[in-house]
C-alpha positions, -999 to 999 in steps of 0.1 A, spaced: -150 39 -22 -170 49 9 -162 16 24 -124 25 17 -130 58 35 -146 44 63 -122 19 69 -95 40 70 -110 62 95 -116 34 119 -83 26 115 -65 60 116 -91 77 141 -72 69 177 -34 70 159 -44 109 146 -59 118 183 -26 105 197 -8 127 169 -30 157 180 -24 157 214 9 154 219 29 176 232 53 198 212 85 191 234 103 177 204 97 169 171 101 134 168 111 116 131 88 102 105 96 98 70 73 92 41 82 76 2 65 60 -24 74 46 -56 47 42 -91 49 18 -118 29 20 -149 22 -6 -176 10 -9 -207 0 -39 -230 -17 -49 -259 -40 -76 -261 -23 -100 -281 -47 -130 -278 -75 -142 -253 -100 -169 -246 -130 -162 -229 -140 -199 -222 -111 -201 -200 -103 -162 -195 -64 -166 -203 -52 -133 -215 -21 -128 -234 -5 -92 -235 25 -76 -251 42 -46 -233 62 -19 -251 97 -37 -247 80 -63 -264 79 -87 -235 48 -108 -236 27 -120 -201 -3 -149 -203 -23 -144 -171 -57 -164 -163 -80 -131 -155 -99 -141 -122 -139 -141 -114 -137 -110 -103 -126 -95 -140 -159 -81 -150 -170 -79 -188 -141 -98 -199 -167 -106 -228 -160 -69 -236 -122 -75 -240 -109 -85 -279 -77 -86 -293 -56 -49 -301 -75 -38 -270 -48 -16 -244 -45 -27 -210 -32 1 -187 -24 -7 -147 -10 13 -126 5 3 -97 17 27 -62 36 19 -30 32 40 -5 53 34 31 54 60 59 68 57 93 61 81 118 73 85 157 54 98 181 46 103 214 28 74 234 -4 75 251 -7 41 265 -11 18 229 3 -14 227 18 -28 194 -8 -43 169 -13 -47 134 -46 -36 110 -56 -45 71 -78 -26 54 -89 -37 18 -115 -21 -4 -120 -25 -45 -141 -12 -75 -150 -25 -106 -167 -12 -136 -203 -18 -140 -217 -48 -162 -216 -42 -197 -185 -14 -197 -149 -20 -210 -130 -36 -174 -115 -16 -149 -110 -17 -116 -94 -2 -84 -81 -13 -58 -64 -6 -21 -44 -28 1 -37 -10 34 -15 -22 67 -6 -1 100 17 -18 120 25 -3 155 59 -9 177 69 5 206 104 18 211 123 -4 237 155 8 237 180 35 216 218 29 218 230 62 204 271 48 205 261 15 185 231 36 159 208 6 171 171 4 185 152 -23 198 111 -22 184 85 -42 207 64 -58 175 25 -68 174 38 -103 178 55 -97 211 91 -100 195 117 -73 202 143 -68 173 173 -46 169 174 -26 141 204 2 125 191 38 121 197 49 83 202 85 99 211 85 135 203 119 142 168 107 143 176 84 174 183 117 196 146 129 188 125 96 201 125 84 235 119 51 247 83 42 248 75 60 216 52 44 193 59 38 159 33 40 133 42 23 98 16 25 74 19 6 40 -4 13 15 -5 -5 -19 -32 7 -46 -36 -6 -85 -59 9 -112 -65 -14 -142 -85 -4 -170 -88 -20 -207 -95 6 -238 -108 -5 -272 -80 -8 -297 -72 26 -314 -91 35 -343 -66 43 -376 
C-alpha cells in the first residue's frame, strides 16, 4: 500500500498547493459522494484446473466467473467457502482557484493480495483526476462551458445554480474518481 500512497501524493501534491494558496475571496463549490456495495456468496462449485468459480448470493442468484492469474491460493478455495467483496465509488469535484494548470488527466492504480499459502484476498484501488478549466458561466441559461484534457469545450447544466455565482471563469475543476474493492474468501462455517 506504500506504492498507493505514493502515487497519490504525486498526483495530489501540486492540486493541494494550489488549494492552499488561494486566496479566500470566495468560497468556490465542490461537492463530494460516494456510494458502497457489499456482496456475499457461497461457493457453490469450482474447478481449479480451469479456475471457474461458481457462487450463490443471498437472493439466491448464482454468478460463474473464471478467477484470473492474479487470484492467489485459489488451491485454498473449496466448496461452502464465503466470498465477501466489497465494492466503493467515490467521486468529488472541487472548484478552485487557478494558478496557471492546464486541463489533463492522471490514473493511479495499486493492489494487494494475500500471501502464498493463506485463504484469497485482495485489495485494490483505481484512481482518476481529471482537470477542466472553466470557459464560460451563463448564469440566465444555468449553463457552463468546461475546457477538457482533450482540448474539447462542452456545455454542461448546473444541478444547483447558485454554485455558478461562486466560480469565475478560468477556474479549474478538479474531479477525482476513486473506485476501491476488497475481496476476501472465509472457510465455510463450522456447525
Amino acid at each position: 500500500m506504500n506504492s498507493m500512497k505514493a502515487a497519490a501524493l504525486l498526483v495530489f501534491a501540486p492540486l493541494l498547493t494550489v488549494a492552499w494558496a488561494q486566496d479566500a475571496e470566495m468560497e468556490r463549490p465542490s461537492m463530494s459522494t460516494s456510494r458502497t456495495m457489499t456482496v456475499s456468496a457461497v461457493v457453490e462449485a469450482i474447478d481449479h484446473e480451469t479456475r471457474v468459480v461458481t457462487v450463490r448470493k443471498a437472493d439466491g442468484e448464482e454468478i460463474t466467473f473464471t478467477a484470473s492469474e492474479e487470484a492467489r491460493n485459489l488451491d485454498q478455495v473449496a466448496v461452502g467457502n464465503i466470498l465477501l467483496a466489497k465494492y466503493v465509488e467515490t467521486l468529488s469535484i472541487e472548484v478552485m482557484a487557478n494558478e496557471g494548470f492546464e486541463p489533463e488527466a492522471a490514473d493511479a492504480a495499486a493492489m494487494a493480495r494475500t500471501k502464498e499459502g493463506e485463504m484469497p484476498g485482495l485489495a485494490a484501488m483505481e484512481q482518476t483526476v481529471i482537470t477542466a478549466v472553466v470557459e464560460e458561466i451563463n448564469l440566465e441559461n444555468n449553463t457552463f462551458k468546461l475546457r477538457e484534457p482533450d482540448g474539447t469545450v462542452n456545455e454542461y447544466v448546473a444541478r444547483v445554480p447558485e454554485n455558478l455565482k461562486r466560480a469565475k471563469v478560468g477556474d479549474l475543476v478538479v474531479i477525482t474518481v476513486t473506485n476501491t474493492v476488497a475481496i476476501v474468501v472465509e472457510p465455510q462455517p463450522v456447525g
